[in-house]
N, C-alpha and C positions, 0 to 999 in steps of 0.2 A: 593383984594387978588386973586392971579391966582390959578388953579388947571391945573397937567401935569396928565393926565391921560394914563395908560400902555394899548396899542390896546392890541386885541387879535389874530391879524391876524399871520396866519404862515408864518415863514420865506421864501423871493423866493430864498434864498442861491441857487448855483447847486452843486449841488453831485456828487463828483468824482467817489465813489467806484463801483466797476463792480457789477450789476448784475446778479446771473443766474435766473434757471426758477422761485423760489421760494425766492431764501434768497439773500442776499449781500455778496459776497466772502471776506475773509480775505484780505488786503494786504500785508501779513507773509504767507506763509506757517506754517500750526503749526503740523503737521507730522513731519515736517523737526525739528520742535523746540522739539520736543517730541527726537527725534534722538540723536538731540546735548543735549540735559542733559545725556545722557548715553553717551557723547564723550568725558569729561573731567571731573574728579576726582573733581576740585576746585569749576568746574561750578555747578555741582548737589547736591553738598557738601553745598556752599551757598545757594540753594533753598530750600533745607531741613532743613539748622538752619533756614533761616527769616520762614520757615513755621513752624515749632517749636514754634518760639519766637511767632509767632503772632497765634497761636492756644493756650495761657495760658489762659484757661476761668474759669471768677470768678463764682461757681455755684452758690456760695447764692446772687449773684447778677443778675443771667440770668435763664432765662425759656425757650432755646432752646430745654432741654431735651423732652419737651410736645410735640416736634414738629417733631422729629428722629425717628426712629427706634427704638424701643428697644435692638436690637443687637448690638447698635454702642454706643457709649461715646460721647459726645459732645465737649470733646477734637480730638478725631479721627475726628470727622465729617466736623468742622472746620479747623482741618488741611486739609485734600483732598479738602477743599475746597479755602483755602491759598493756596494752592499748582498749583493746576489749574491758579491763579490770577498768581502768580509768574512766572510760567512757560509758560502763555501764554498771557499775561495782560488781559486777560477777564475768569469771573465767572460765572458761573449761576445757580440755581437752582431751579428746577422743582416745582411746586407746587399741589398737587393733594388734592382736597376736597372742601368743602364749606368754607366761607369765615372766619367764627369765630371757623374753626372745620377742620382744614388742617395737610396735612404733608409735608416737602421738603424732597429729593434728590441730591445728585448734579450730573450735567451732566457734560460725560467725556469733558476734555478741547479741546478736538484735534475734537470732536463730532459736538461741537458748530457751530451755525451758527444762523442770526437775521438779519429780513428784513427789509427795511426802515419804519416800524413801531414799530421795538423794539420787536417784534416777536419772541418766541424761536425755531427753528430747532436743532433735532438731525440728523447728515449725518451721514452712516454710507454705504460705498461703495459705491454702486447704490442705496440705498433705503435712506429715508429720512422720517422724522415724526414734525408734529409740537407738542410743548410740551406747555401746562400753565406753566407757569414762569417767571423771572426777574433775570437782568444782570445787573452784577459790574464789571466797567474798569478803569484800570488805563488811565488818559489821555493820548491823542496819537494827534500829528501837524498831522499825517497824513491820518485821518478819522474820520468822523461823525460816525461813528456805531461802530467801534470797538477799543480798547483798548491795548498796548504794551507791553512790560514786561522792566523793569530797564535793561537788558542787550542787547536790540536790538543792539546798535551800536558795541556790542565787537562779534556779529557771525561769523565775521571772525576769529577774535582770535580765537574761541574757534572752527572755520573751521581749523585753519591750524596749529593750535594743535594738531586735528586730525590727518592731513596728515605728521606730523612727526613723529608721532607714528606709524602709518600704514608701516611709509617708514623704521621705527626700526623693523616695524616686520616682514617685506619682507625681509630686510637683513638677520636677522636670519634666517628667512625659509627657502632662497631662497639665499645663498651664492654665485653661482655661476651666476650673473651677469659680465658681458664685462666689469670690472674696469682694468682687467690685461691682458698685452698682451705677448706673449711666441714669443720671436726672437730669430733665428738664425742667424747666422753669419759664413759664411763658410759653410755651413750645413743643410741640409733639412731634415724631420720629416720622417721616414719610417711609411709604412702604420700600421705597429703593433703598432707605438709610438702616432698616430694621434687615432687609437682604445683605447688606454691606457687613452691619453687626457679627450676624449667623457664620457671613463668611470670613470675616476676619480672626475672630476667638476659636474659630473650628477649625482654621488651617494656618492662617497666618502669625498666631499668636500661638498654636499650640505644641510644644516642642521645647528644647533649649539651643537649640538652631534657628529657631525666630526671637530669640528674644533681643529684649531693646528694642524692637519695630514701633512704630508710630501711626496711631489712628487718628483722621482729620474728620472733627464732628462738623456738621456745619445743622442753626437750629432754623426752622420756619417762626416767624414772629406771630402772635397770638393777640388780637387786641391793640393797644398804646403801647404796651409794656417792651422791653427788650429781650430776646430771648436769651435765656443763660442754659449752660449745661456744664454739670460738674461732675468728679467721680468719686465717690462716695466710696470707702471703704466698709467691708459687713463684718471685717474681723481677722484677727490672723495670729499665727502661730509663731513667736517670736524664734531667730535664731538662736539668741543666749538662752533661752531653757531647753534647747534639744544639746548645744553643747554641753551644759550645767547638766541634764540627764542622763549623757552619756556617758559622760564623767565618773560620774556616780553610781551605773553600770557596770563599767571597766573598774573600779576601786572596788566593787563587792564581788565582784568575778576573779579578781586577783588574789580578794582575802580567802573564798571558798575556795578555790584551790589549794592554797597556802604558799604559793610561787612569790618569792623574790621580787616586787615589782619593777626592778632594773632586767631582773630576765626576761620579762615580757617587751620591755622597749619603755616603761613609762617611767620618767625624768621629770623632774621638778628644775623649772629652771635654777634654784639654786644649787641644787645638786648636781649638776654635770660635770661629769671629771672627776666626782670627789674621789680619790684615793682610798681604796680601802673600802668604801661604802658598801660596795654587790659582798666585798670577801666577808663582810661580817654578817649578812643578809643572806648568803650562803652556806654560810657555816652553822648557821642557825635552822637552815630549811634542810641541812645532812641530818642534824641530831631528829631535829622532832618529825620531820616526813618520812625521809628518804631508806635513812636504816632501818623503821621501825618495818619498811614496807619490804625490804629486803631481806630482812630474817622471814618475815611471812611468803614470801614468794620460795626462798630456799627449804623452808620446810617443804611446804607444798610438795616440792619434785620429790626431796627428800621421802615422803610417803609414798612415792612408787618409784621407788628405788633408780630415780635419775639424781648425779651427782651435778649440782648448778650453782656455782659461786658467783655474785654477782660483786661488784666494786663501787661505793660512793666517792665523787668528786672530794679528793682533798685539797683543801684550800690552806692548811698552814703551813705548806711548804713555800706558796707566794707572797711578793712583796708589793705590789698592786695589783690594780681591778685589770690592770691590761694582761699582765701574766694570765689569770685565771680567765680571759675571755679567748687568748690567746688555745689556752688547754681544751677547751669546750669544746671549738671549732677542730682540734685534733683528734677529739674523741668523739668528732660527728655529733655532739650534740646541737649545736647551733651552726647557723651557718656566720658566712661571712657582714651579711648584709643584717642580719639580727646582732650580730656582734660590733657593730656600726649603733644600732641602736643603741644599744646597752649602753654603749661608751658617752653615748648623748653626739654622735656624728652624722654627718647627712651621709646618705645613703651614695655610690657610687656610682656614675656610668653607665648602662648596658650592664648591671647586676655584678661587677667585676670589684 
């Protein structure tokens, strides 16, 4: 009989990721990712239900609370700590005390930083600190040390999503942009009417509190001829392809995720009400997301010796979509007015 026996020697792999003087630089910006979750509605929207959904902790099954603050809930604690994972593919948490007699923390996600030994740094500007602790990453093809978030590949979407919005709010602010141009015909602009101009497009036009106002040309005649003055368009940005973009946007921001698109709020009108449609779309985002993320966060503790059970939404105990949106809202994952969405209903009142 043979025996294979596993060396022990370290990998001579080489290592891509940049160094600086202490830690291994991200190759994300996570400032910037920090930015883009306040850039789009759908995108911080799904971050906050999977952090929701995967902050459900069973307490008689876990003894995190030993290990927290006392100011904090061990549903809170584990959410900001989902939260971090989600929004930046990597976690970590501080550890401070002796071995069988400790407490954890979690360090801000955008903070983080770990050297080619698994090291933890907090950056913070110029200054830097190393911390006792241990990191949880989602895998990533494109580094040994750190970890991705499920929506890497859609920041553009969810970039120029941004920049259409930006460019809806400069409109309004900002009306008098060069789209129209003032010709004469037969006729030139007296110095009073070219003063009227300056002052009409620079105050009385600019705004969405002037709009619909009305300018009266009037032309000097030049010659025989009559004099005409028209407005001339230079060009413009059609409504239907910023909605069609946005569109399009929101549908690749939903697929990166891997969120339900009835959990986010988006309906098709012929699916409204349909019966049954979110439980099947749910049940599907338990198997392939939710658990697999849940075994990997319970190891996690599990390796420093915290007991953390966490719970996925089950859906085969209901008999519609209103049941299961009804539970959601119980289990603080959604609220009431996202749960109005879902169902394809308008919104309520005074938020009630």
């Amino acid at each position: 009989m043979q025996y294979i026996y596993k060396t022990s020697f370290e990998s001579m792999q080489l290592k891509d990721d940049s160094v600086a003087t202490e830690w291994i630089e991200p190759f994300f910006d996570f400032d910037m990712m920090l930015d883009l979750y306040y850039a789009n509605i759908y995108h911080s929207r799904a971050i906050r239900l999977k952090s929701n959904l995967l902050s459900q902790v069973e307490a008689k099954l876990s003894n995190i609370d030993k290990f927290i603050s006392l100011n904090i809930s061990p549903k809170s604690f584990i959410k900001d700590f989902v939260m971090n994972l989600e929004l930046y593919g990597n976690a970590a948490l501080e550890i401070v005390g002796a071995k069988n007699n400790f407490k954890i923390y979690n360090i801000k996600g955008n903070e983080l930083r770990v050297d080619k030994d698994f090291n933890i740094y907090q950056v913070l500007s110029d200054d830097f600190k190393r911390l006792e602790g241990k990191l949880l990453k989602y895998s990533s093809p494109k580094s040994h040390y750190y970890g991705e978030p499920d929506y890497l590949a859609a920041i553009k979407s969810i970039a120029l999503n941004q920049k259409a919005d930006i460019y809806n709010e400069k409109f309004f602010d900002n009306g008098a942009r060069p789209d129209m141009a003032i010709i004469y015909e037969n006729a030139e602009p007296s110095q009073e009417q070219l003063e009227a101009f300056k002052s009409f497009f620079g105050s009385n036009f600019k705004g969405f509190n002037n709009s619909h106002n009305t300018l009266v040309l009037f032309g000097n005649d030049i010659g025989d001829k009559d004099a005409k003055i028209r407005f001339e368009k230079l060009g413009e940005v059609e409504d239907l392809s910023f909605e069609k973009l946005k569109k399009v946007a929101r549908d690749e921001i939903a697929a990166a995720h891997g969120l339900p698109p009835r959990l986010l709020g988006i309906t098709e009108s012929s699916a409204l009400g349909g019966s049954g449609e979110l439980m099947g779309q749910l049940h599907q985002f338990n198997e392939i997301e939710i658990k697999p993320k849940i075994e990997l966060i319970e190891s996690f503790f599990d390796s420093i010796n915290i007991k953390l059970r966490l719970k996925p939404i089950d859906v085969t105990n209901f008999k519609d979509d209103g049941e299961i949106v009804t539970n959601l809202i119980d289990s603080g994952i959604i609220s009431v007015n996202e749960a109005r969405e879902i169902l394809g209903w308008q919104k309520s009142l005074k938020g009630q």
